[in-house]
N, C-alpha and C positions, 0 to 999 in steps of 0.2 A: 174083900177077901184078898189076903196076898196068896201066890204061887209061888211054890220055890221046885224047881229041878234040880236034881241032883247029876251032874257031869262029872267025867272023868278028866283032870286034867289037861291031860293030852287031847282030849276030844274037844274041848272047849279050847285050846290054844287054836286047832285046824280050823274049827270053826267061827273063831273069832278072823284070823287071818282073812276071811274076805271081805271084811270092811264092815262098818254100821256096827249098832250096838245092839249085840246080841241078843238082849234079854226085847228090846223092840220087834226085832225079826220073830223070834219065839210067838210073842204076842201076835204077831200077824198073820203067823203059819197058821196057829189055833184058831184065829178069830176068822179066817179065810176059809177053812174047815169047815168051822162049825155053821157059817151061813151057807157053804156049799149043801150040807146034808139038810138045811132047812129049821136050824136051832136059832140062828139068831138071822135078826130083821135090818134092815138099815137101820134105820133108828140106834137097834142096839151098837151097831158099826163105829156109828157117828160117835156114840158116847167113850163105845173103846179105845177107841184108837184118836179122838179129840179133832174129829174134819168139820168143816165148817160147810162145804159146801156140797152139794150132791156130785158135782164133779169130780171131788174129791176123791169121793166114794166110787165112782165110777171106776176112774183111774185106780185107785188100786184091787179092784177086785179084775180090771183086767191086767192089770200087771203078774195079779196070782192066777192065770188063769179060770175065774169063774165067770161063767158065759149066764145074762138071765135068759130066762125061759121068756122066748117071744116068740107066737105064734101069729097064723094068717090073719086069727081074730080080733087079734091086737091090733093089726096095722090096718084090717081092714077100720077099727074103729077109731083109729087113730085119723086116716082118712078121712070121712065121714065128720070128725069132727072139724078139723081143717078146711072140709069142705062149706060146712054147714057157716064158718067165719069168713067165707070168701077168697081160701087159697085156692 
């Protein structure tokens, strides 16, 4: 599927003005969004936006501010697992 946005000239000149290519940034606000509220998955990240590594992905969903949900039980198992290999 393409997208198209319709901008106002001048709105798109201001916003062009900070640098990178627009229609990318677009892509990234939405795609940041949308795994923010729980629509899309890493997996789908991965394929939007073309990363290769989970780093990647790491890196720019903290760069848009989206924090995953990690909890006590997580680290507790995370723990546990670590332990169980001898760290």
């Amino acid at each position: 599927m393409n997208l198209t946005v319709e901008i106002p000239d001048d709105v798109a000149k201001r916003l062009s003005a900070g640098g990178g290519d627009l229609s990318r940034r677009a892509l990234e606000a939405l795609v940041a969004e949308e795994y923010r509220q729980g629509r899309l998955n890493k997996p789908d990240l991965r394929r939007l936006l073309g990363f290769t590594t989970s780093d990647q992905i790491d890196t720019f969903l903290k760069a848009h501010e989206v924090w995953i949900d990690y909890t006590i039980e997580d680290l507790e198992r995370e723990r546990a697992g670590l332990q169980h290999l001898g760290f």
